[in-house]
C-alpha positions in Angstrom: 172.0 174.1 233.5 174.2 177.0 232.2 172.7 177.1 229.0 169.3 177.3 230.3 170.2 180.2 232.0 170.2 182.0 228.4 167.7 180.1 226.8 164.7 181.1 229.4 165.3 184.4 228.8 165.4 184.1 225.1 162.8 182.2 224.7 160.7 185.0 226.5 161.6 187.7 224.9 161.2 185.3 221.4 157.5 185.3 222.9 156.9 189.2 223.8 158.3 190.1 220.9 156.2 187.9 218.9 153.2 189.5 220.5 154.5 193.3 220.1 154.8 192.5 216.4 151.2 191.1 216.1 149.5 194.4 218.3 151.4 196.5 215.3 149.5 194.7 212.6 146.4 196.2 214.4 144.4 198.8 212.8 143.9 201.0 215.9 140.0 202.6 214.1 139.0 199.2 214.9 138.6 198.8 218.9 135.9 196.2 219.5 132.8 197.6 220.9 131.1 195.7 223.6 128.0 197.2 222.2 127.9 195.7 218.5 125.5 193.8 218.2 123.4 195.1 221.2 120.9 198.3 221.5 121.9 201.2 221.5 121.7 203.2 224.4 118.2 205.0 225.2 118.7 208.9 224.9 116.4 211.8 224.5 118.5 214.8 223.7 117.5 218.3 222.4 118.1 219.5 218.9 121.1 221.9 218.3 119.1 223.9 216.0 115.6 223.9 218.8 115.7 223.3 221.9 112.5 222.8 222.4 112.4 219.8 220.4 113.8 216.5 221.7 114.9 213.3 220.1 115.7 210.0 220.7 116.2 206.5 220.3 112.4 205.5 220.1 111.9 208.1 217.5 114.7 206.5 215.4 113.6 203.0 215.5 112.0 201.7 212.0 115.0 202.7 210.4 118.5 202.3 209.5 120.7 205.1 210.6 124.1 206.4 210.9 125.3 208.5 214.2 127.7 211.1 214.1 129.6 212.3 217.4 131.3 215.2 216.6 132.5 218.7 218.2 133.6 222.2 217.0 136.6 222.1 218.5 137.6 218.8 217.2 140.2 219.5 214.4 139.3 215.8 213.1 135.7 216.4 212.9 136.9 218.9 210.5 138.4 216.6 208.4 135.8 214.1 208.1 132.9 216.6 207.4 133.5 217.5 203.8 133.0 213.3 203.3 129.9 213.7 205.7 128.4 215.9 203.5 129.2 214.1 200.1 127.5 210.8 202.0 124.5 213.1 203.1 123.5 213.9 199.6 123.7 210.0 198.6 120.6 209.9 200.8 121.9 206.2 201.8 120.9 206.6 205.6 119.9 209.4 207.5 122.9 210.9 209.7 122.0 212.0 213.2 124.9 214.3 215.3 125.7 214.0 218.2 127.3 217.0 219.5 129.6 216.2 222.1 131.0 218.6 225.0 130.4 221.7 222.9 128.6 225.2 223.8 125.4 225.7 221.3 126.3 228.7 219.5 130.1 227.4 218.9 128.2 224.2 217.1 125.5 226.3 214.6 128.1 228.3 214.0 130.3 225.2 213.0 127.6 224.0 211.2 126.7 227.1 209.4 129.8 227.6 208.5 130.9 224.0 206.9 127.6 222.7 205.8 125.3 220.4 207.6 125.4 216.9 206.5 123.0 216.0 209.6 118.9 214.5 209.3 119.4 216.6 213.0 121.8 217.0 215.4 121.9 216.6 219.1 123.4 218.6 221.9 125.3 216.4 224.2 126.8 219.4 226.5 127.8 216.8 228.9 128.8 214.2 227.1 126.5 211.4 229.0 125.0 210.0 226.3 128.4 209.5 224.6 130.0 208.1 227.4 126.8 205.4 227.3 127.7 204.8 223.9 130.8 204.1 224.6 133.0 207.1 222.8 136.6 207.5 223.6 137.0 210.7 221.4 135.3 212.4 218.6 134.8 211.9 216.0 133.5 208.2 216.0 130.5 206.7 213.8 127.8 204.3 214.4 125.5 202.4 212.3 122.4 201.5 213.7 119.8 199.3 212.1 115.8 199.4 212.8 115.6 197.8 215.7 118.3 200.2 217.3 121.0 197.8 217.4 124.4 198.7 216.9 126.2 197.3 214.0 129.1 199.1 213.7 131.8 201.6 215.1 134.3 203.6 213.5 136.9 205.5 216.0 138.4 208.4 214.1 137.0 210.6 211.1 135.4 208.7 208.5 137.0 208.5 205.0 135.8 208.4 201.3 137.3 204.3 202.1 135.6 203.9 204.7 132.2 205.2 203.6 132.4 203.4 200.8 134.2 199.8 201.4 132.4 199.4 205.0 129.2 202.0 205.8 127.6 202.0 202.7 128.1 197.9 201.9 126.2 197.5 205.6 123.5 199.9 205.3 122.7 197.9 202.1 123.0 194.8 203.9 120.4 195.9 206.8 117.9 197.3 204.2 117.8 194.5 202.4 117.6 192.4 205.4 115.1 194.3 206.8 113.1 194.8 203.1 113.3 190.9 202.9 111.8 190.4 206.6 108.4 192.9 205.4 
């Protein structure tokens, strides 16, 4: 019975432990989405660049597209745009923004400033649409195929890597898919 007194407890923490070291192998980017694999939420949003004009999900669908979530104050957005602007002249999807939390001017600006990699962007001043879409912070990408479902999610600014090993493999996969199905 003494012994077991020491072996419970070691046995436990042999357990947690075991557990804490598998969470570190975890790449944190990759948080599963409830959403992959579904729609993508319905939004009609006005452009940054007029206001007058709207644009949304239905006007999307038919096509294979990436969305962008992004914000001038975001230091990462920085980061990731010089890569969004290489991918943007690939012509391999069309990149939508979605400009989250951000004041109007401060985003043109942004976007004068550092290029614009975007088909359009999207003011999302109150950040409803991205909370639909499940965003925990920008930047994060989507890829969304022709019949507006979600196929993937990438938390973080996107990479040269990550462009090129995941996003651009999958939007070949989905045209070809969807060439295949014509």
């Amino acid at each position: 019975m003494k012994n077991l007194k020491f072996i419970v407890p070691l046995v436990m923490f042999m357990v947690l432990a075991a557990f804490l070291m598998q969470g570190l192998k975890l790449n944190p980017r990759e948080v599963p989405s409830p959403l992959i694999g579904k729609p993508a939420p319905a939004f009609s949003l006005p452009r940054l660049d007029d206001p007058a004009q709207q644009l949304g999900t239905r006007d999307l669908l038919g096509k294979v597209w990436m969305l962008n979530v992004w914000a001038s104050w975001c230091a990462a957005c920085r980061d990731e745009h010089p890569h969004l602007i290489e991918f943007s002249r690939r012509k391999a999807a069309p990149i939508y923004g979605l400009n989250h939390k951000d004041k109007r001017p401060d985003a043109q600006r942004w976007l004068e400033k550092f290029g614009d990699p975007y088909t359009a962007s999207l003011s999302d001043s109150l950040g409803k649409v991205s909370i639909d879409f499940g965003v925990y912070g920008v930047p994060e990408t989507f890829v969304i195929d022709k019949r507006g479902i979600i196929r993937f999610k990438h938390i973080g600014p996107v990479t040269p890597e990550v462009l090129r090993d995941k996003v651009e493999p999958l939007l070949k996969r989905l045209q070809a898919e969807d060439d295949s199905a014509a």
